[in-house]
C-alpha positions in Angstrom: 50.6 38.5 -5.5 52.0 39.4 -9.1 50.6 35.9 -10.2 47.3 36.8 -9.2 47.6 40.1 -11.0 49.0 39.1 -14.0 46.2 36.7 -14.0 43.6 39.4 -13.6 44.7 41.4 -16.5 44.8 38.2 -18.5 41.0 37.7 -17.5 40.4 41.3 -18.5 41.7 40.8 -21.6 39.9 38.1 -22.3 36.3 39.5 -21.2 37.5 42.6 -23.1 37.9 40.8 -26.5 35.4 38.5 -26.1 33.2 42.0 -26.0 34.1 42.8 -28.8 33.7 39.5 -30.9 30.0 39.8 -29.7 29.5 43.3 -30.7 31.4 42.4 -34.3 28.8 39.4 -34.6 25.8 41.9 -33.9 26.7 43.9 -36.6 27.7 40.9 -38.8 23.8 39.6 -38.2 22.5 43.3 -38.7 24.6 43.8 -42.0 23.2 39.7 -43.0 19.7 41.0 -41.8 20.0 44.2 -44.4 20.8 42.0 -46.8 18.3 39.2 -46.7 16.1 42.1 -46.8 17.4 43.6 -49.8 17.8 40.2 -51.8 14.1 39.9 -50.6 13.1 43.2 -52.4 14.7 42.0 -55.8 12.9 38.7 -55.4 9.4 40.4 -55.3 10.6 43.1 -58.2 11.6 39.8 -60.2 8.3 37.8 -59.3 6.6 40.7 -60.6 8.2 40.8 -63.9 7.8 36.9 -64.5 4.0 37.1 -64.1 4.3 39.5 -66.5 6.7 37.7 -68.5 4.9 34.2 -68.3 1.5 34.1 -68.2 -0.2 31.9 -65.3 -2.3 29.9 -67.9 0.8 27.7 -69.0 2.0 27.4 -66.0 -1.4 26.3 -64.1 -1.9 24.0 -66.9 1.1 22.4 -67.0 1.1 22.6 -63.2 -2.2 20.8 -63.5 -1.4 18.3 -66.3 1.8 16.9 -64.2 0.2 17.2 -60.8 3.0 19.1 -59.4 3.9 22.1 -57.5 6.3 24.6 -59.3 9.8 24.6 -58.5 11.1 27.0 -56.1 12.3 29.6 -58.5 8.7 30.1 -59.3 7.6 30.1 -55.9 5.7 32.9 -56.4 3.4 31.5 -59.5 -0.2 30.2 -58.7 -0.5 26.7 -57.1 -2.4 24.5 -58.9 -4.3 22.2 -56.2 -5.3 18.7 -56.4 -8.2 16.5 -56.0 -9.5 12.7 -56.0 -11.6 10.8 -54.5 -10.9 7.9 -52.5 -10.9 4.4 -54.9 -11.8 2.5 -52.3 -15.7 1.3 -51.8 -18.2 2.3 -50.1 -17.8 3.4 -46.5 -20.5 1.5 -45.0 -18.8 -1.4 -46.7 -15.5 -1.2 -45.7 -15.8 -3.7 -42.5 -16.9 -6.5 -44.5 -14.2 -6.2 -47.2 -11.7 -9.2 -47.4 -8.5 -8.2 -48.3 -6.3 -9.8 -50.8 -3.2 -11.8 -49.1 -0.2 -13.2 -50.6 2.2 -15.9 -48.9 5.6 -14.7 -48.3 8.4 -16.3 -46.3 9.0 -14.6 -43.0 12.8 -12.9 -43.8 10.7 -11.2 -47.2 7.7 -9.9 -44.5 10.5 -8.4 -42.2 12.6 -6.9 -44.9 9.2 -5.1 -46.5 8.2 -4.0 -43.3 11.3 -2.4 -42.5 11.4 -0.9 -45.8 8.3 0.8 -45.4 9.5 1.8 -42.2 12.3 3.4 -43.3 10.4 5.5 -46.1 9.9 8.9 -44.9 6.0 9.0 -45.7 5.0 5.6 -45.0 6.8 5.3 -41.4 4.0 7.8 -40.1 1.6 4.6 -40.6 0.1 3.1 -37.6 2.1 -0.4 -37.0 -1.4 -2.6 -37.6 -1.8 -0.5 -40.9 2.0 -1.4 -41.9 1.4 -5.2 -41.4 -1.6 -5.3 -43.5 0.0 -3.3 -46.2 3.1 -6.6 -46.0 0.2 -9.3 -45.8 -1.4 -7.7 -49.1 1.8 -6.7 -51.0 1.7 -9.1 -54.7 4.7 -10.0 -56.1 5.7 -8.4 -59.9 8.3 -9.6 -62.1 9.6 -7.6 -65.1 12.2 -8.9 -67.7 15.9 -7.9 -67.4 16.4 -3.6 -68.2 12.6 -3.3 -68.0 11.0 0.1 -67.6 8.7 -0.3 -64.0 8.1 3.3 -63.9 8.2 5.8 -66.8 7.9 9.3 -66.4 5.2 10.8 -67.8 3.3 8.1 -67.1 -0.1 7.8 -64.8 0.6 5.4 -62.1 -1.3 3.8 -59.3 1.6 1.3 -57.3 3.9 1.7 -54.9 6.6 -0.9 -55.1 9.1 -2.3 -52.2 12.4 -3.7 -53.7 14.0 -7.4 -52.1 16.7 -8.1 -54.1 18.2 -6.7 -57.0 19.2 -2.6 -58.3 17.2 0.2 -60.2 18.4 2.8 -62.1 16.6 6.4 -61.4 16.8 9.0 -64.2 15.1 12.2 -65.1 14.5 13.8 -68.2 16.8 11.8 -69.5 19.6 12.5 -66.9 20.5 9.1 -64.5 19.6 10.6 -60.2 20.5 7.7 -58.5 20.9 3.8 -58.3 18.7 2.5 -55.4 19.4 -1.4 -53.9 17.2 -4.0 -51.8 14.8 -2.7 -48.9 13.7 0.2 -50.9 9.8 2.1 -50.9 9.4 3.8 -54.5 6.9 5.5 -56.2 4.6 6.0 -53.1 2.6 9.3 -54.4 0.7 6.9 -56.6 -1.2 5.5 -54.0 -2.2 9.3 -52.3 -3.9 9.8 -56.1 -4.1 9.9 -59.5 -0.7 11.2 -60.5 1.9 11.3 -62.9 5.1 9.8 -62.4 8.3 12.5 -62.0 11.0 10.3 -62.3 11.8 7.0 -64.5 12.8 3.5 -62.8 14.8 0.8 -64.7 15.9 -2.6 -63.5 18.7 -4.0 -64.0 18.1 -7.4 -62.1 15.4 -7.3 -59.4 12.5 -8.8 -56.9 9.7 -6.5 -56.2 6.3 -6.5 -53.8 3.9 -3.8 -55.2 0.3 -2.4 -53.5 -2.1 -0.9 -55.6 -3.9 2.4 -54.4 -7.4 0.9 -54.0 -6.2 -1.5 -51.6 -3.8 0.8 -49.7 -6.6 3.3 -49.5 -9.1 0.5 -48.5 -6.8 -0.7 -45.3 -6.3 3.1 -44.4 -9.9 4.0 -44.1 -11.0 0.9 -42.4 -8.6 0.1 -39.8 -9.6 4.0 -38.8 -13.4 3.5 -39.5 -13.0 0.0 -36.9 -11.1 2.0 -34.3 -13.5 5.0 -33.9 -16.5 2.9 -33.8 -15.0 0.8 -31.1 -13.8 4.0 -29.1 -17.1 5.6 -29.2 -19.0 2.2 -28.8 -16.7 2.5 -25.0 -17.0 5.8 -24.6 -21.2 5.8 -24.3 -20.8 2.5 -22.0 -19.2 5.5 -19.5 -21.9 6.8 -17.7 -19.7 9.9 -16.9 -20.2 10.7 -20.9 -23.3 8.9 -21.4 -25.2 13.1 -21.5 -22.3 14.1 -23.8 -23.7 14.9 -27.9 -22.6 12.8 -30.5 -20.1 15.3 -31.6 -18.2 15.9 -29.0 -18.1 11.8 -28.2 -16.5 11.7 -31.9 -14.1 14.2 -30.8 -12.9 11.9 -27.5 -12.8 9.3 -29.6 -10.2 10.8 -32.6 -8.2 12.6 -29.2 -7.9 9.2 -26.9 -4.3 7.6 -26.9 -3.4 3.7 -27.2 -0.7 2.9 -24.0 0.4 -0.4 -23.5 1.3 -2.2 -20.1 3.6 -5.3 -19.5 2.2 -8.3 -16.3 2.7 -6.5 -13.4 3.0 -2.6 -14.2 1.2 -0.5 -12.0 -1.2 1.6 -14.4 -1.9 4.0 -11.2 -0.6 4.3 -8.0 -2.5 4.8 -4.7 -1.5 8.4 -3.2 -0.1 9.3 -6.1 -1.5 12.7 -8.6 -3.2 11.8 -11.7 -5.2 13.8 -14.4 -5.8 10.5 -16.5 -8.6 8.8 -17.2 -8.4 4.6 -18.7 -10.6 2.8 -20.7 -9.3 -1.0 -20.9 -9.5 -2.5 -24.7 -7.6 -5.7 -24.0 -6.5 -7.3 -21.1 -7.3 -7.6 -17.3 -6.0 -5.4 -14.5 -6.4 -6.2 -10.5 -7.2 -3.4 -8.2 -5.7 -2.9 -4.6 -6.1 -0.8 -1.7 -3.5 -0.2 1.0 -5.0 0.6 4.8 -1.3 1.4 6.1 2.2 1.2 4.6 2.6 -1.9 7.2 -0.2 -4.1 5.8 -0.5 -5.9 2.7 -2.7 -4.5 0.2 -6.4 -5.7 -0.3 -7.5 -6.8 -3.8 -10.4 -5.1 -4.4 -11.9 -6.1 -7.3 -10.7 -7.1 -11.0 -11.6 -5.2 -14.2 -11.3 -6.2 -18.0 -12.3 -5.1 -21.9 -14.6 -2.2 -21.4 -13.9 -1.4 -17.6 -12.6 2.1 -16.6 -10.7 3.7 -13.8 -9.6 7.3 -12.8 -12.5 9.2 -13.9 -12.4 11.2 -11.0 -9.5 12.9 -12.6 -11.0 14.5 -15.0 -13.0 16.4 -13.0 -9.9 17.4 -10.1 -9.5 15.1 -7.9 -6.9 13.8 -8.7 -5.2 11.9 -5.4 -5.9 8.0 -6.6 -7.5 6.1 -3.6 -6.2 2.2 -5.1 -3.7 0.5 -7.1 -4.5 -0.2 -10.0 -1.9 -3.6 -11.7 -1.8 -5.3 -14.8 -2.7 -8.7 -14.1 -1.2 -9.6 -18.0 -0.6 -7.6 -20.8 -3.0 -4.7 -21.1 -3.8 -2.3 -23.7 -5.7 1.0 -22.3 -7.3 4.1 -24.1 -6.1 7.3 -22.3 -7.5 10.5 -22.0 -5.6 13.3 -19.8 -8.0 16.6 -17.8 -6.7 19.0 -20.1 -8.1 17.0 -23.6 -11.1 16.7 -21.5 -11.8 19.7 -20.4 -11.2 21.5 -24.0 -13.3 18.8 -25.7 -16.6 18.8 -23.2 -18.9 21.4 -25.0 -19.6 21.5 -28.9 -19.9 24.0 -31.4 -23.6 24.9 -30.4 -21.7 28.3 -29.3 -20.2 29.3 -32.6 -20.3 33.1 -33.1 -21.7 33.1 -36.6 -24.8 30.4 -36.7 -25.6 31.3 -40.4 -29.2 32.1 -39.9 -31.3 34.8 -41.7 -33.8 36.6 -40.6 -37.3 37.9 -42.5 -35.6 41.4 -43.8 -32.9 39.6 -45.2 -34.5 36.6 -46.7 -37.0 39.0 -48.4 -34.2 40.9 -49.5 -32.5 37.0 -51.0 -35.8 36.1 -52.5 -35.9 39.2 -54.6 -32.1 39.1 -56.0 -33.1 35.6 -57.0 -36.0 37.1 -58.9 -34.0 39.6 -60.7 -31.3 37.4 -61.3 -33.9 34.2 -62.4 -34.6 36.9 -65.5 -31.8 37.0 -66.8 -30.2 35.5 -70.1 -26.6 35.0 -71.0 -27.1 37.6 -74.4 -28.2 40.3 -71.7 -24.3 40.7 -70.6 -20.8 42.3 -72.3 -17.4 40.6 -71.8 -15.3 43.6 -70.3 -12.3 42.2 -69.1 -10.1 39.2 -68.0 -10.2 38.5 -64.0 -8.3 35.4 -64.1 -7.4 32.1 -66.0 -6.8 28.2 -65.1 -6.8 24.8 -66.0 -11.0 25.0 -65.6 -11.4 28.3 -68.2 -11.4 31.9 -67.2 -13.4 34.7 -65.0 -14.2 37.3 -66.7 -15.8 40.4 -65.7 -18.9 41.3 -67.5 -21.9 44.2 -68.1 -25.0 44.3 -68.0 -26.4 45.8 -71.5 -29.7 47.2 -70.1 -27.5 48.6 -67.1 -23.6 49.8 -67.1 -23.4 50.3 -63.6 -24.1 46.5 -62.8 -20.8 44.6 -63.6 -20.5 40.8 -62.3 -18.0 38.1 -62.7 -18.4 35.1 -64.9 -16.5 32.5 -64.3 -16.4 30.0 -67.8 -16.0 26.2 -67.1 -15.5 23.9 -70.0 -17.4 21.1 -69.7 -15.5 18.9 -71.4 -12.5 19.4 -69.0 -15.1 19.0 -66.4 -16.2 15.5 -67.6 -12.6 14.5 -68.4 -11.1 15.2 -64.8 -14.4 13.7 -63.0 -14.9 16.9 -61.3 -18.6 17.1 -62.1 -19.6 16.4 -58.4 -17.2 19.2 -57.0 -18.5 21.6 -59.7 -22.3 20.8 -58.4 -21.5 21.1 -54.8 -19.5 24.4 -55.5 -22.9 25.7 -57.0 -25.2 24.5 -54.5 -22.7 25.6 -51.8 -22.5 29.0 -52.9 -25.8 29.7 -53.7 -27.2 29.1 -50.4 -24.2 30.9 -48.3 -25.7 34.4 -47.6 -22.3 35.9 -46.0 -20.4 39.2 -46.3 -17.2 36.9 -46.2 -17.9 34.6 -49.2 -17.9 35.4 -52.6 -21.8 35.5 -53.8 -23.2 33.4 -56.6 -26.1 35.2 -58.0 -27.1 32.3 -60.7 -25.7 29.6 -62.9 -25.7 29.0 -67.2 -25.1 26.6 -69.7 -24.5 26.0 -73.2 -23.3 22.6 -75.2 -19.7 23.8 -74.6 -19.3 25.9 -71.4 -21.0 26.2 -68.2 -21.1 30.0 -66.5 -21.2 30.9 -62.7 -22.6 34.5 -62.4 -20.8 35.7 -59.1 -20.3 39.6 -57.4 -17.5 41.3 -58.7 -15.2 42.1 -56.3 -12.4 43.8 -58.1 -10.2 44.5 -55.1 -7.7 42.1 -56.6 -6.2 38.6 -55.4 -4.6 38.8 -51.9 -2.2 36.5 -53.8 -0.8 39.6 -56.1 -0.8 42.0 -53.1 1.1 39.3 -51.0 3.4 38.9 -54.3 4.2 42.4 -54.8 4.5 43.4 -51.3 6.8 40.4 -50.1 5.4 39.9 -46.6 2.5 41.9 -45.0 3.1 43.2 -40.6 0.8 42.1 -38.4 -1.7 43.8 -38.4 -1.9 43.4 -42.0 -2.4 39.4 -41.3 -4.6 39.9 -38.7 -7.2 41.6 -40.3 -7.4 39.3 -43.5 -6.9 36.3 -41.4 -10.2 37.7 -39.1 -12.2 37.5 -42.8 -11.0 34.4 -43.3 -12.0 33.1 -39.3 -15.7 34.7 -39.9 -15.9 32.8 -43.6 -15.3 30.0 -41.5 -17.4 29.8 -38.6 -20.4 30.8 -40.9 -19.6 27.8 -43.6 -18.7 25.3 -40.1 -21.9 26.6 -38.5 -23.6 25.1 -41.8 -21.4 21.9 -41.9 -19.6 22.7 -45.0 -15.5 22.2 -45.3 -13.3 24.4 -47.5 -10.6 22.6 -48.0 -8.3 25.2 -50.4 -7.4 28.3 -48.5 -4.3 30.1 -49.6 -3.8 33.6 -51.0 -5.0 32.3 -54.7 -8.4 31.6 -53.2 -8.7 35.2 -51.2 -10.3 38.4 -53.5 -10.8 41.7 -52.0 -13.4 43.7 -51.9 -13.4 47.9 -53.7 -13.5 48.1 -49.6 -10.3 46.0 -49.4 -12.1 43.6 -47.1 -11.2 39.6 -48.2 -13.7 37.0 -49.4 -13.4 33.4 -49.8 -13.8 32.5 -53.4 -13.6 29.0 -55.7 -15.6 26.5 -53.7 -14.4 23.5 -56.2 -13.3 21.7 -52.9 -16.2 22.9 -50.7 -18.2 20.2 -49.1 -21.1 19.7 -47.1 -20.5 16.9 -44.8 -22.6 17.7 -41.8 -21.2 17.3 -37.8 -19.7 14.2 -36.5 -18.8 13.2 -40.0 -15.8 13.1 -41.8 -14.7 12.7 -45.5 -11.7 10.7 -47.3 -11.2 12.9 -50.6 -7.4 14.1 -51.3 -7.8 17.2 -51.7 -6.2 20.8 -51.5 -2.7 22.5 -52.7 0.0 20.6 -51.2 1.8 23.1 -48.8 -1.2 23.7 -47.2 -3.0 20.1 -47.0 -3.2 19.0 -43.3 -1.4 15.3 -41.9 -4.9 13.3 -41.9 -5.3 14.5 -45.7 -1.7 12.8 -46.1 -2.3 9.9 -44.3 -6.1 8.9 -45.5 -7.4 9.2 -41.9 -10.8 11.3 -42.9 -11.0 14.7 -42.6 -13.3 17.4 -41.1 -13.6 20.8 -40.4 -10.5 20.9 -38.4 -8.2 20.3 -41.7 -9.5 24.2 -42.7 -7.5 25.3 -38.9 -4.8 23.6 -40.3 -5.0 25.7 -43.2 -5.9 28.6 -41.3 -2.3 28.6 -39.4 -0.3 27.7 -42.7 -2.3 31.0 -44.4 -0.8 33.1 -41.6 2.5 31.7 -41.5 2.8 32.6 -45.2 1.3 36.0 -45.3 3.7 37.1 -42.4 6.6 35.6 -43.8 6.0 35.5 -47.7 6.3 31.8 -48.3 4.5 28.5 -46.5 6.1 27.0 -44.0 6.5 23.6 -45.5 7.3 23.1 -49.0 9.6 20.9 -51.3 10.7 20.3 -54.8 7.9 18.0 -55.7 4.2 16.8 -53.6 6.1 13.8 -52.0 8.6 15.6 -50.1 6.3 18.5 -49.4 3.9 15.7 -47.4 7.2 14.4 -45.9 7.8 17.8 -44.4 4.5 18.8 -43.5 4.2 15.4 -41.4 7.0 16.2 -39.5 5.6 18.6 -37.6 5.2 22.9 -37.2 7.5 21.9 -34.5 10.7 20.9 -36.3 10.0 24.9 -38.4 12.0 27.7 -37.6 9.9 30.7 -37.4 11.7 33.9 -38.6 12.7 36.8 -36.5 10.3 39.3 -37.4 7.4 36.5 -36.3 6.0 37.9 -32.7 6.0 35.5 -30.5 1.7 35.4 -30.4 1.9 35.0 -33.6 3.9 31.9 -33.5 2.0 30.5 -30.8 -1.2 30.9 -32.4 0.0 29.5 -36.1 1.3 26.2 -33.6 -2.1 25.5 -32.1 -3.9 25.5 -35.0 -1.2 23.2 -36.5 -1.0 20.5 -34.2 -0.6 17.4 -35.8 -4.1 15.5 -33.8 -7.2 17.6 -35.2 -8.8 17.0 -32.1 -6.1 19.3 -30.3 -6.5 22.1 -32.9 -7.4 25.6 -32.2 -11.1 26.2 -33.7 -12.0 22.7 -32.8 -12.1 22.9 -28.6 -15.3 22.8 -27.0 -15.4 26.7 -27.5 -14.9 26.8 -31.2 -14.1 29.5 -33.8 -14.0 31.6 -30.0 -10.6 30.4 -29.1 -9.0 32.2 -32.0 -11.2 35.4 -32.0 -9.8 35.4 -28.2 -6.1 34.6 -28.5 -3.7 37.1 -27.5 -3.0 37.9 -31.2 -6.2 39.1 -31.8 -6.6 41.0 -28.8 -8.1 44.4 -29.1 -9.0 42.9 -32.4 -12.6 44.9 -33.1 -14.5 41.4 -34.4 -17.6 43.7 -34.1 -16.3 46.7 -36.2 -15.2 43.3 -39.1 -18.9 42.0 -39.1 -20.7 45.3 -39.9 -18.2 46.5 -42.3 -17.5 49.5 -40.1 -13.9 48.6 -39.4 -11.2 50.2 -41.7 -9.0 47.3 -44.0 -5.4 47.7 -44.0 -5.4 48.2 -47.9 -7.7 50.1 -49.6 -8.0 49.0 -53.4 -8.1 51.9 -55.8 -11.2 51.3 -57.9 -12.0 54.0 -60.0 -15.5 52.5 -61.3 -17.8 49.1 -61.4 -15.5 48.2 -64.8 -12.5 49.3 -63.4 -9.8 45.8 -63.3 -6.5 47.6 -63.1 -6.0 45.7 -59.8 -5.7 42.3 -61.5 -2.9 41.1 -63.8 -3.1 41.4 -67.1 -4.1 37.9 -69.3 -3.9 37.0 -73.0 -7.1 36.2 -75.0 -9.2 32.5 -74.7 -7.6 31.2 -78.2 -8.5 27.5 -77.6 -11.9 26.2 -78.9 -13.1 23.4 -76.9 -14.6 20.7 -78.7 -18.5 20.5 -78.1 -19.8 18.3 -75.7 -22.7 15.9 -76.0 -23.3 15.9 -72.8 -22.2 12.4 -72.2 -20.8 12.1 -68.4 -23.1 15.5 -67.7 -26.2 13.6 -65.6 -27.7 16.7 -64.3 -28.9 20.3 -64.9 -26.9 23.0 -64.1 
C-alpha cells in the first residue's frame, strides 16, 4: 500500500509542476505578446520618420526603374506595381502557331525536365506545358568566364544548366556557385525586367527559352483546353440552357482524373456527388440484378460521353458500374462546384445604371467642366508623386471654393514605357464610371510635354498613410473600408471592367472618411466570359493565374480583395519576399501554408481564404451569387450595406479637413525640379 502511495504523491508532484510550467509559459507568451506589440509601435514611429526622411519619389522611381519591390526594412514605402503585356501574338492566332523545336538526346530532355521541376516557380506548370517548354528549349554557348546574365541588365531568357558551374554575385559580392540541372533567371520570361543578380561561367552547357515563346505555349495550351471543355460541356443537354458565362466558369472549375484498364470510375450502390465527362478513352457500363448474378454490360461509352449527372442534382445512389475498358482520362465536376457555379452575375447588387435625374445631373458637369481651360486653375499643393509625375491639388481662379486634383503625366515617360494604351483606357474608364466608390474624372488636358487628368479632390488622405501610422486597423476598421472597396467592385464588374491594383496606395478617403478607388492605370474593360493575359499589378497582391500566364478575369480583383484585408488587419501582406521571384513563389503556395496572427477572428480568416483560393472559379465574389456572398458572410454580418450606399452610415475615421484647400492629411513632397524634354508626339496616335 505504501508503493501505491508513494506513487500517488509522485503523480501529484508531477501534475503540480507541470501546472506550473504551463502557467510560466502563459506569462512567457503574454510578456512576448507585449513585446511584439511594443517593437510594433517603434516600427510605425520609425516608418513615419523615414517617409519624412526619404521622400517616395526616389524610391518609386528607383522602385520602378529596377522593377522590384523594396526590401523589407522599407516595407512600409509605396509599392511600385508592374505592367506588360503579353509578347506573344494574337489570341485568335495562337492555335495555328508552330512552335520552334530543337533535337536533343533523351538523358538532356529528362535532366531539363526535372530541372524545371525542381524550380520553385516553374514546377506549378501543368506537365503538357513543361514538355513543350523541353521540346522548344535552344541550345547557347558562351566562351569560358563569360558574363550570361549581368545585373542591371534587361533580360528576356530563362536558362536551364546541363553540365558545367556558374558563379552568382551581387553588387559585386560572389551569393552562390550553382551546378548541372539548374532553372535561372526565370522572372524574365513573366516580363520585361531587370536582372538582380550577375551569372558567370566558368565551364558550361545551357538550354535557354525566350519569353515570347514561353508566353506563347502558356496561353495556348490554356486557350485549347477551355475551348475543348466548353465545346463538351454544350454537347450536355443537362447544361445545354446554361449562359455562356457560367459554361466558361465550368469549364476553368472542371478537374482532369486519370484511370488505369480496369478501374471502376463509379460503383453501383455506392454515393456519388460527381459528375464525368470522358476526353479520351472508352469505359464499359454494367448493371448488377443480384449479388449472385454476373453483371450485364449495358452499353459502352467514349470521347464526349458522360455519366453521373444525376449527382449533381441529389441523387446520388449510382444505379451501374461504370469500368475503364483502357486507359481513360475524364473531366470531373463534384455537386458542390455545381451548385455554386449554376447562376451568373445577372444578380449583382450594383448594376451600374443611371437613371434620368442623374444623367441630367452628368450631362451638365460635363458642360461646365467642357468650358474650362488649363490657365483657369492655381497649383495649391502637392497630393502625391511617382514614376508617371505628380497630383496636385488645384483652384479654380474664377471660384476658391472649387478645388480639384490634377494629376500630371509626362508623355514622354508615357511613350517610353508603352503605357499609352493603359493611360487611354484609365481615361475612358473613369469618365464613364458614375459611382460614389470611384474616384471621379471630370475632364482630361494636354500640352506638347504633359498630359492632365482633372479628377474630385478627395483630401481625406491615402488609406496607405493611415494604415502606416496606425500599424494595423480592428475589425471593424477593415470592414468598413473593405465594404467601399466590395461596392467599387460590383459596380466596375457589373460594367465588365477589371481593377487589377488594389492595395492601400490605390485607396483615398473622402473629407467624410469614406474610401475611393483611385489610379485606373491597370483598369480594363474586358467584357463577361472573357479573360485577359497582361502581367499586371504589385507583386504581393497579384493572384496565381497572373503568375502563371493562365488569363485573368474579374476573379483576380477577389484575390486582391482578401490580400487587402489580410494586410489592413495585420499591417503587412500576407505573402511577400526579398525580390518579385520569391514573392510569386510564395504566393503560389497557397493562403493555406500562412499563419494568420492571433488577433485575426476566426471570420475573418475564413473569409480572406475563400477569396484566396488558388482556382478563380472557387473564389468568393465569383459563385453563381456574386459580389452577394461576401456582403453576406459572417464577417459582415450586421454590416449596414444600405446605410454604405447612401452615405448615411458613419466611417470609422473621420479626416480633419478644415477647408476645400486644406492637404494637411497628405505627406509632405519636394518641388517638380525635373524638366521633361518636349515631346513631338511621336508614339502619341490619339487625342487625349
Amino acid at each position: 500500500m505504501g508503493t501505491l502511495r508513494d506513487l500517488q504523491y509522485a503523480l501529484q508532484e508531477k501534475i503540480e509542476e507541470l501546472r506550473q510550467r504551463d502557467t510560466l509559459i502563459d506569462e512567457l507568451e503574454l510578456e512576448l505578446d507585449q513585446k511584439d506589440e511594443l517593437i510594433q509601435r517603434l516600427q510605425n514611429e520609425l516608418d513615419k520618420y523615414r517617409s519624412v526622411l526619404r521622400p517616395a519619389t526616389a524610391q518609386q522611381v528607383q522602385a520602378q526603374q529596377q522593377n522590384l519591390v523594396l526590401q523589407p526594412d522599407q516595407h512600409r514605402s509605396k509599392r511600385q506595381a508592374i505592367s506588360a503585356e503579353p509578347t506573344a501574338c494574337d489570341i485568335t492566332d495562337l492555335s495555328h502557331v508552330t512552335l520552334p523545336f530543337y533535337p536533343k538526346s533523351p538523358q538532356s530532355k529528362e535532366m531539363i525536365k526535372d530541372a524545371i521541376l525542381d524550380n520553385d516557380f516553374m514546377k506549378n506548370l501543368e506537365l503538357s506545358q513543361i514538355q513543350e517548354i523541353v521540346d522548344c528549349m535552344y541550345p547557347v554557348d558562351y566562351g569560358k568566364d563569360a558574363c550570361i546574365i549581368k545585373e542591371g541588365d534587361v533580360g528576356s531568357l530563362v536558362y536551364v544548366m546541363e553540365e558545367g558551374k556558374v558563379e552568382v554575385t551581387k553588387e559585386g559580392m560572389k551569393l552562390c556557385t550553382m551546378g548541372p540541372g539548374k532553372v535561372f533567371g526565370e522572372l524574365a520570361i513573366l516580363y520585361n525586367c531587370t536582372r538582380t543578380a550577375t551569372v558567370t561561367l566558368v565551364q558550361v552547357k545551357l538550354w535557354a527559352i525566350d519569353r515570347q515563346c514561353f508566353q506563347t505555349i502558356m496561353m495556348r495550351t490554356g486557350l485549347i483546353k477551355h475551348a475543348e471543355y466548353m465545346d463538351f460541356l454544350k454537347s450536355v443537354p443537362t447544361f445545354q440552357g446554361l449562359a455562356e458565362e457560367t459554361l466558361s466558369k465550368l469549364a476553368d472549375v472542371m478537374e482532369e482524373t486519370h484511370y488505369e484498364d480496369g478501374e471502376f470510375i463509379i460503383r453501383q450502390g455506392a454515393r456519388g456527388d460527381t459528375f464525368f465527362i470522358i476526353s479520351k478513352g472508352k469505359v464499359n457500363v454494367t448493371q448488377e440484378e443480384s449479388a449472385n448474378q454476373e453483371p450485364t454490360h449495358l452499353r459502352e461509352l467514349t470521347r464526349g460521353d458522360w455519366f453521373g449527372e444525376k449527382a449533381l442534382q441529389g441523387e446520388d445512389v449510382r444505379t451501374a458500374n461504370v469500368i475503364a475498358a483502357e486507359a481513360v482520362t475524364c473531366l470531373v465536376i463534384d455537386r458542390d462546384s455545381f451548385k455554386h457555379l449554376i447562376g451568373g452575375l445577372d444578380d449583382v447588387s450594383n448594376k451600374g445604371y443611371e437613371d434620368a435625374e442623374a444623367k441630367a445631373k452628368y450631362e451638365a458637369e460635363n458642360a461646365f467642366f467642357s468650358s474650362l481651360k488649363l490657365k483657369d486653375f492655381n497649383i495649391i499643393d502637392t497630393l502625391g508623386v511617382g514614376g508617371f509625375g505628380r497630383v496636385e491639388l488645384v483652384q479654380l481662379k474664377n471660384d476658391e471654393a472649387k478645388t480639384f486634383a490634377m494629376k500630371i503625366l509626362k508623355k514622354r515617360h508615357i511613350v517610353d514605357t508603352r503605357q499609352q494604351e493603359h493611360i487611354r483606357s484609365e481615361k475612358h474608364i473613369m469618365t464613364e464610371a458614375h459611382s460614389d466608390f470611384v474616384v471621379r474624372l471630370y475632364r482630361t488636358f494636354k500640352d506638347s510635354k504633359y498630359l492632365y487628368m482633372l479628377m474630385e479632390a478627395c483630401l481625406g488622405g491615402e488609406l496607405w498613410t493611415i494604415l502606416r501610422d496606425r500599424g494595423s486597423f480592428e475589425d471593424s476598421t477593415t470592414r468598413f473600408y473593405t465594404a467601399c472597396v466590395v461596392e467599387a467592385f460590383a459596380y466596375l464588374h457589373a460594367k465588365g471592367i477589371i481593377y487589377r491594383d488594389l492595395k492601400p496606395e490605390n485607396l483615398i478617403l473622402d473629407s467624410r472618411g469614406y474610401a475611393k478607388l483611385v489610379d485606373f492605370g491597370f483598369a480594363k474593360k474586358i467584357g463577361f466570359c472573357k479573360k485577359t493575359w497582361t502581367f499586371c499589378g504589385t507583386p504581393e497582391y497579384v493572384a496565381p493565374e497572373i503568375i502563371l500566364n493562365k488569363g485573368h478575369d474579374v476573379s483576380a480583383d477577389y484575390w486582391s480583395l482578401g490580400i487587402l484585408m489580410y494586410e489592413l488587419l495585420t499591417g503587412s501582406p500576407p505573402f511577400s519576399g526579398p525580390d518579385p521571384m520569391k514573392t510569386y513563389n510564395v504566393i503560389l503556395r497557397g493562403i493555406d501554408m500562412i499563419e494568420f496572427p492571433k488577433k485575426t477572428t476566426k471570420n475573418a480568416a475564413n473569409l480572406i481564404k475563400k477569396l484566396c483560393r488558388d482556382n478563380p472559379s472557387e473564389r468568393l465574389g465569383n459563385l453563381k451569387n456574386g459580389v452577394k456572398d461576401i456582403q453576406k458572410h459572417k464577417w459582415f454580418e450586421g454590416f449596414n450595406w444600405e446605410g454604405l450606399r447612401k452615405g448615411t452610415l458613419t466611417p470609422p475615421i473621420t479626416p480633419d479637413v478644415s477647408s476645400p484647400t486644406d492637404t494637411g492629411n497628405f505627406d509632405n513632397f519636394p518641388e517638380d525640379t525635373e524638366e521633361p524634354p518636349p515631346d513631338d508626339n511621336s508614339g502619341w496616335d490619339y487625342d487625349f
